[in-house]
C-alpha positions as CSV (number, residue, x, y, z in Angstrom):
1,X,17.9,-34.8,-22.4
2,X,21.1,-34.7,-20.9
3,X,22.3,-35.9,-17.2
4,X,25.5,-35.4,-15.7
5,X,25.8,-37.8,-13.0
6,X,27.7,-35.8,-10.4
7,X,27.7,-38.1,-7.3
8,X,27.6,-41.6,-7.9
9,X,28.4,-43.8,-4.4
10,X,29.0,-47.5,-5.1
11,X,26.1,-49.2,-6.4
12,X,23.9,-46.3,-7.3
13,X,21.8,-47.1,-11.0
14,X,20.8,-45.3,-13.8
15,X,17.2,-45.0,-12.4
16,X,17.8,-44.1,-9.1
17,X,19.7,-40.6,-11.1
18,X,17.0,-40.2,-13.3
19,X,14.3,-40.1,-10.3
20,X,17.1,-37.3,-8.6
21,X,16.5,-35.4,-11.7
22,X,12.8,-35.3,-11.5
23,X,12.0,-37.8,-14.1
24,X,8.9,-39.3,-13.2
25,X,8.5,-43.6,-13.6
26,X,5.7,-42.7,-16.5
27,X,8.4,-41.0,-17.8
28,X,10.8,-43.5,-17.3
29,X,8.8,-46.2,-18.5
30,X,7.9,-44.2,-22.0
31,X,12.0,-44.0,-22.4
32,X,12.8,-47.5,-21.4
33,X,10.2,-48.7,-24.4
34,X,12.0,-46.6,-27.2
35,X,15.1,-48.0,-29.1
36,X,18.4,-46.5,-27.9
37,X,15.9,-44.5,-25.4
38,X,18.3,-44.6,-22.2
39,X,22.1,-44.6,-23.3
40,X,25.6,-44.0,-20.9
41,X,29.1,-43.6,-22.2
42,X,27.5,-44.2,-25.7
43,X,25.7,-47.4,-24.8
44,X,22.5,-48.6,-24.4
45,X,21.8,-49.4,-20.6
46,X,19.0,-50.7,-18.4
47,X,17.4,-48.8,-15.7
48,X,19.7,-51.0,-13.2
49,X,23.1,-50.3,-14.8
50,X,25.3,-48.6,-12.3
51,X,26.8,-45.5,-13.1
52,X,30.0,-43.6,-12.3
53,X,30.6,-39.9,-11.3
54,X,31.4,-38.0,-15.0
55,X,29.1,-40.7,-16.2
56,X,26.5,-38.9,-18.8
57,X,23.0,-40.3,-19.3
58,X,21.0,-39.6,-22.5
59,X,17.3,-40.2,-22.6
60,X,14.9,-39.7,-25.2
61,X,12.0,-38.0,-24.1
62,X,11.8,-36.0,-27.4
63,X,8.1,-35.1,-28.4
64,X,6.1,-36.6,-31.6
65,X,4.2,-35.3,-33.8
66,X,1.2,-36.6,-32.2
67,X,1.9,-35.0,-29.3
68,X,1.4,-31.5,-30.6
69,X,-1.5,-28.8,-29.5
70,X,-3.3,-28.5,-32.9
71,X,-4.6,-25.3,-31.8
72,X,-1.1,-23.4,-31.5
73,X,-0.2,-22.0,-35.0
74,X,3.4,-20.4,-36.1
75,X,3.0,-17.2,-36.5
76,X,5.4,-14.5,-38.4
77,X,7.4,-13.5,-35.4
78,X,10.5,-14.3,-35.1
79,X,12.0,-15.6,-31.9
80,X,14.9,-13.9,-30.1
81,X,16.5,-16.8,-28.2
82,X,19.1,-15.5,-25.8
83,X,20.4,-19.2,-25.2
84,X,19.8,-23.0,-26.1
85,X,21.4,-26.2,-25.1
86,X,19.9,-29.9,-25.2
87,X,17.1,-29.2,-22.8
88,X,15.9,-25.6,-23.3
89,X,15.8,-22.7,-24.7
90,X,15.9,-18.9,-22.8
91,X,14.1,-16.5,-25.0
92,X,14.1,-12.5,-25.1
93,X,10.2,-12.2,-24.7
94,X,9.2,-8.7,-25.9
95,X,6.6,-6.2,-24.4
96,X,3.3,-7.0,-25.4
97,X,3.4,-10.3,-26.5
98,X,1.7,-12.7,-24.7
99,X,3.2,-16.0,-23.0
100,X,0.1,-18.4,-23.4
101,X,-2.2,-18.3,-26.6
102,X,-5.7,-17.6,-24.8
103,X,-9.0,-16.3,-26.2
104,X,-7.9,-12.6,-28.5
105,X,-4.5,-13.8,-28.9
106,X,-4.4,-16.9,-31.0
107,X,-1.3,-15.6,-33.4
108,X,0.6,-13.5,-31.7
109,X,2.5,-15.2,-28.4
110,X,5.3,-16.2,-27.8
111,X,4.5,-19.8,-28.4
112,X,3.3,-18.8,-31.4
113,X,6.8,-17.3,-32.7
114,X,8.4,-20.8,-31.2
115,X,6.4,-22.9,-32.3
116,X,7.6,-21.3,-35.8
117,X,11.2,-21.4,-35.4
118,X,10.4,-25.5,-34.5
119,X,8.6,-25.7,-38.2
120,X,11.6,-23.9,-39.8
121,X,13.6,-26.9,-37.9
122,X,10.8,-29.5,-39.2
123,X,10.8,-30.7,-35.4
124,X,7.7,-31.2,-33.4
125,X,6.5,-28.3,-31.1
126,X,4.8,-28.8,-27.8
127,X,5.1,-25.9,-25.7
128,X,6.7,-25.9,-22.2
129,X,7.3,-22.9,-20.5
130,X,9.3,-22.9,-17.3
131,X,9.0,-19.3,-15.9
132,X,6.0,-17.0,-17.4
133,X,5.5,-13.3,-17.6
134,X,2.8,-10.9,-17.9
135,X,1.8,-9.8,-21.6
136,X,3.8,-6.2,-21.2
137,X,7.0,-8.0,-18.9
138,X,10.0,-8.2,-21.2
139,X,12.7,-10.3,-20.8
140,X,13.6,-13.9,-20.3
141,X,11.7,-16.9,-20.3
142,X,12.7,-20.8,-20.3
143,X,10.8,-22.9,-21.9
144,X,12.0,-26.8,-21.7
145,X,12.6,-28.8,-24.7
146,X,10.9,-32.5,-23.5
147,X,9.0,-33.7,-20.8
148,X,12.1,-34.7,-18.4
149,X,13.7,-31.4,-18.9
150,X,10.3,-29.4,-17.9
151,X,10.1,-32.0,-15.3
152,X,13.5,-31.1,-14.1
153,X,13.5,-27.5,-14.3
154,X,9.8,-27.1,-13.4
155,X,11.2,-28.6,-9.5
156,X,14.1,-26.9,-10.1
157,X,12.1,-23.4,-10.1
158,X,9.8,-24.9,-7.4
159,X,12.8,-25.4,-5.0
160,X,14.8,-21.9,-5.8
161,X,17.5,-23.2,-7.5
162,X,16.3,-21.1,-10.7
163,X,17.3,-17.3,-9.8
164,X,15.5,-14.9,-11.1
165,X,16.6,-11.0,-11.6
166,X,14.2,-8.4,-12.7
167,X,15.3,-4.4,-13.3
168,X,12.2,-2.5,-12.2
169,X,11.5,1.4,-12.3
170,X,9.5,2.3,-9.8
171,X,7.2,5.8,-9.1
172,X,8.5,7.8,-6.4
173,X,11.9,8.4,-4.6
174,X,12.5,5.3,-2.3
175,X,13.5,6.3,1.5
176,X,16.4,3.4,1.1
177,X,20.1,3.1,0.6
178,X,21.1,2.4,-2.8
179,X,22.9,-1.0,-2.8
180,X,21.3,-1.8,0.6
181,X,19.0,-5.1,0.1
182,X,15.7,-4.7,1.2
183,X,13.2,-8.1,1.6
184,X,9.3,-7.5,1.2
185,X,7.4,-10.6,3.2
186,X,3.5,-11.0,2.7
187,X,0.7,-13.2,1.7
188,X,-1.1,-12.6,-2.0
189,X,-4.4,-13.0,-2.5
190,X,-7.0,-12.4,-5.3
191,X,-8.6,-9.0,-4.3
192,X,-13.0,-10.0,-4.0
193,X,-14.0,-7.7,-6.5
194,X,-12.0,-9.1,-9.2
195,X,-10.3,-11.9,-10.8
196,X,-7.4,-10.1,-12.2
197,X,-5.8,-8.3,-9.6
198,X,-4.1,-9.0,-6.5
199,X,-3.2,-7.4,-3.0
200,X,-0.8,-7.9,-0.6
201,X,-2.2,-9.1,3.3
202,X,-0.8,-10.7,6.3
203,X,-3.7,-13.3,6.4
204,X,-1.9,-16.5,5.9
205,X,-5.1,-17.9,6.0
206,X,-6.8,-16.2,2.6
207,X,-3.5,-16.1,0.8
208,X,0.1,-17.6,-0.6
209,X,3.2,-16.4,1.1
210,X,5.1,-14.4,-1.1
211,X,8.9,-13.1,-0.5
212,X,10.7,-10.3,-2.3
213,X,14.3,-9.1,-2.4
214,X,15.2,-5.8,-3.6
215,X,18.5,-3.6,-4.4
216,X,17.8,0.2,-5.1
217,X,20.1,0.9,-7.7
218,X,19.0,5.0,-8.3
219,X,16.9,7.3,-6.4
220,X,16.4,10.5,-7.8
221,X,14.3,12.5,-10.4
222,X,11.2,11.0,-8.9
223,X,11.7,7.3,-9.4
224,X,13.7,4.8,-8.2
225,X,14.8,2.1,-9.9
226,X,15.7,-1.4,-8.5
227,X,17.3,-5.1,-9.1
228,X,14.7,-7.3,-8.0
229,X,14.9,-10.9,-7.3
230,X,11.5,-13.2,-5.9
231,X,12.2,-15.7,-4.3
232,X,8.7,-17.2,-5.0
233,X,6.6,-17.2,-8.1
234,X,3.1,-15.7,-7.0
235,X,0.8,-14.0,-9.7
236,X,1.8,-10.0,-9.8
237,X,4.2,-10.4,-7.3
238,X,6.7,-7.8,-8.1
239,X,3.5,-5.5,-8.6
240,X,1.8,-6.4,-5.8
241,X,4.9,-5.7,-3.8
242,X,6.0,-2.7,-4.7
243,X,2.9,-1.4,-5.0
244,X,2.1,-2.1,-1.0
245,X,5.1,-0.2,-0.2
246,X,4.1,2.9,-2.2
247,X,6.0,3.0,-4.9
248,X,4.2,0.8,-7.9
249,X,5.7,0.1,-11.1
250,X,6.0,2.9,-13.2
251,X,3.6,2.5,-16.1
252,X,1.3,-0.3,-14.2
253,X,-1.8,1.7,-14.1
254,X,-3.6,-2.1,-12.5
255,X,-1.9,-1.3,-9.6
256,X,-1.5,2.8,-9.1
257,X,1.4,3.4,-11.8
258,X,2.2,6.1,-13.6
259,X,2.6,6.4,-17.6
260,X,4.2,9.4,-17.9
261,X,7.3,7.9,-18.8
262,X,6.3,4.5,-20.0
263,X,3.1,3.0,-21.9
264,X,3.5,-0.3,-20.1
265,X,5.3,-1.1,-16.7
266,X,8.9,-0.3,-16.4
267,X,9.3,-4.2,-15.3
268,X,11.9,-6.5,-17.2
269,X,13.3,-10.2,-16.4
270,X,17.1,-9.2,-16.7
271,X,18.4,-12.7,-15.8
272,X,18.0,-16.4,-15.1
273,X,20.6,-18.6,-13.6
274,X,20.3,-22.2,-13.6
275,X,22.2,-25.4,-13.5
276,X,23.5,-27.2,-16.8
277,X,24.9,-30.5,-17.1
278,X,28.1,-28.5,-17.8
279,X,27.8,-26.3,-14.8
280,X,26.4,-23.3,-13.8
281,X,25.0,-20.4,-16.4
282,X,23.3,-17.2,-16.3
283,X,21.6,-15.5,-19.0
284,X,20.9,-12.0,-19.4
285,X,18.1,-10.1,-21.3
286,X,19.2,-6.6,-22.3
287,X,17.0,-4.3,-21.4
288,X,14.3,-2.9,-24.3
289,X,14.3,0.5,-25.5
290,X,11.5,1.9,-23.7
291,X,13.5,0.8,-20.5
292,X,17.0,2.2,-21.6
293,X,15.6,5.5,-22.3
294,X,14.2,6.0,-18.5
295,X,17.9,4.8,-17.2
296,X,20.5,4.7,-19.1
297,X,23.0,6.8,-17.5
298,X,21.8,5.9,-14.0
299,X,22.5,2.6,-13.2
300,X,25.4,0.2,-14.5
301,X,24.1,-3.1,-15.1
């Protein structure tokens, strides 16, 4: 992993930037004992060196071969991967494919197709996924290369520095102003009679707050499709949400969507923006077919 040292008053050390950029002293420690395992301006350094602003610190966190989840196999998907630098990887997750292997999907997730393009590469694969989507959610998702980096963007997400967009279709003409954003506030809890879905409440009590921007993009033709963008990470949130203003995701039968249109819901993770040692970057997902064919000529993207 890569770390840019950005602001470095007198006297600040190598460790006290690593600790900045989430690296826990486990961590730490584990790099400090491997040869060449903490290096600035191309040199070895201690944990107490002092650093300079445009300084670059490299650390070795990179994974063994011991340190790999026997039970994740490669399967024969390949992976679409949108972007990579030195600590991760954004990857164009299709519909249907699964983020997490789980009992009935063993071969075909997305860290199954990963953990294949790491065996073409004769590298170790553990898998560390920074953002997750639902099965049939397309789009883009980061997963971390080593344990600083998942450590670092993992906080990173936590915090909001990690912006998320999302291009949702929705059922029903919205009474909104395209352009106009809207916020949706509430608390999300697991609905009693099961333990898949959620609903929306104002009990802060029974349930995690939960925050929602939105931009109506088209209304017309009986949907109404929006640029979404959470500003937390709750289970279903975009769902939930749009569901508890009366307008659910088109195709999401789980929470009162239609599939007239769509076999799966009309919900895509256009972009992620994030912070590089080399400055800012955004990624975008284009949107799948299945998407396209509900809007192309009605929104600009």
């Amino acid at each position: 992993m890569k770390i840019a040292v950005r602001d470095a008053p007198d006297g600040k050390t190598v460790y006290a930037v690593l600790r900045e950029n989430g690296l826990s002293g486990t961590l730490i420690k584990l790099c400090k004992s491997r040869p060449h395992g903490i290096t600035a301006a191309g040199n070895d350094v201690t944990v107490r060196a002092v650093v300079r602003t445009g300084d670059v610190i490299i650390i070795d966190d990179s994974d063994m071969f011991d340190d790999e989840n026997e039970y994740i196999f490669p399967s024969e998907d390949k992976v679409d991967i949108l972007y990579e630098d030195d600590n991760v990887f954004i990857i164009n997750k299709p519909a249907g494919m699964p983020t997490h292997t789980s009992h009935g999907h063993h071969l075909d997730t997305l860290a199954n197709a990963l953990c294949a393009e790491y065996r073409r590469r004769g590298m170790p694969f553990v898998f560390r996924p920074v953002n997750r989507l639902d099965a049939d959610t397309s789009g883009a998702v980061m997963a971390a290369k080593g344990k600083a980096s998942a450590n670092s963007m993992s906080k990173q997400l936590a915090r909001g520095l990690i912006k998320k967009t999302y291009i949702a279709v929705l059922d029903g003409e919205m009474d909104a102003e395209i352009g106009k954003l809207s916020t949706v506030r509430s608390y999300i809890r697991r609905r009693s009679d099961t333990i898949i879905l959620r609903e929306s409440s104002d009990d802060s009590e029974s349930g995690d707050y939960a925050e929602t921007d939105f931009v109506p993009l088209y209304i017309g033709g009986g949907i109404t499709v929006v640029r979404a963008m959470p500003k937390t990470g709750r289970t279903h949130q975009l769902r939930v949400h749009f569901s508890s203003l009366g307008h659910p995701i088109t195709g999401d039968e789980l929470y009162g969507g239609k599939r007239e249109l769509i076999s799966r819901q009309a919900l895509h993770a256009y972009s992620l923006a994030f912070e590089t040692e080399n400055g800012a970057v955004t990624v975008t997902s284009p949107l799948p077919d299945d998407m396209r064919s509900i809007v192309d000529g009605k929104i600009h993207l």
